[in-house]
C-alpha positions, 0 to 999 in steps of 0.5 A: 249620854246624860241621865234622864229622870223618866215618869213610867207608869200605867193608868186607865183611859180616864188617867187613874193609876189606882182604882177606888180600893187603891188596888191596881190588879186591872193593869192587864192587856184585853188579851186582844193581839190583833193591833200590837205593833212590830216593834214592842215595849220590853219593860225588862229593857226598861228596867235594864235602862235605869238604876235609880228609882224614886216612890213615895212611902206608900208605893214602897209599902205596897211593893211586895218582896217579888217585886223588890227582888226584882228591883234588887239592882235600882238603887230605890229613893223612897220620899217619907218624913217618917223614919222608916226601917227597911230590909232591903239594903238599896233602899234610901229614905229620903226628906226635904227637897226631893226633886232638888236631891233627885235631879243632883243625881242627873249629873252623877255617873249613872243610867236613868232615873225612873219615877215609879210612884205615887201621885203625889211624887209625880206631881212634884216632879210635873210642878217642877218640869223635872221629868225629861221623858214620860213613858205612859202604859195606857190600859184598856179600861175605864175605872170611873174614879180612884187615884188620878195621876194628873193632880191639879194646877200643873203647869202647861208642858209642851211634849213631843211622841217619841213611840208609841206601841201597843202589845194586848191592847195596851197602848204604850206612849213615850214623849219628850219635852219639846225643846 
């Protein structure tokens, strides 16, 4: 089966995926259970479904050692024109083209490519229609303003809702482009 390039992220109702101290500490349930659905999002079969992850510089910098001890087996691209030192040994810092360099990688060996973060990463991505699956975490609030994920001028992509689930009032949306 071929590798997919997946946008995975979770955003407020009002579509922002930080709030306007750059914190995402909101990215909780409303503890309310009563309308999840049968079958749930599992983000450790997610993670389990992927091997290569791609993030901006200041996602990278944001990842705390938890959260890259649990990336510890993803081959992490990180988008910087900076040279950058790591401690981490599957971490790759990578110029240029990154879509171009990113979707060479669809026809490797491999499982699928998630598009973790920033904004500014997933917008190359959207420009190019290079996201084969978006897989959006929408959280039950409303932050008013902070980082949005949808930048401006994209072009108009046609999805098709492949699931949806909710777990502790999260809704969970996964959409294909439409052939």
């Amino acid at each position: 089966m071929p590798r997919k390039i997946i946008l995975s992220l979770a955003m407020s109702l009002d579509g922002y995926i930080l709030d306007k101290d750059g914190k995402f500490d909101w990215v909780v349930g409303d503890g309310d259970k009563s309308n999840d659905t049968k079958k749930q999002s599992v983000f450790s079969e997610f993670l389990k479904s992927t091997d290569t992850m791609v993030m901006g510089k200041k996602s990278y910098e944001d990842s705390s050692d938890e959260a890259m001890k649990i990336f510890k087996s993803q081959k992490i691209y990180v988008a910087s024109f900076d040279n950058m030192d790591t401690k981490y040994n599957n971490v790759e810092f990578i110029k240029g083209d990154i879509v171009s360099q990113i979707t060479k990688l669809k026809k490797e060996e491999g499982k699928d490519i998630w598009i973790f973060g920033g904004a500014i990463i997933a917008d190359l991505f959207i420009k190019a229609n290079a996201i084969d699956e978006y897989v959006m975490a929408i959280i039950p609030i409303i932050l008013g303003n902070g980082k949005p994920l949808f930048l401006e001028d994209n072009p108009e992509l046609k999805l098709h809702m492949k699931e949806c689930t909710v777990t502790d009032g999260i809704a969970m949306l996964k959409y294909t482009r439409r052939k």
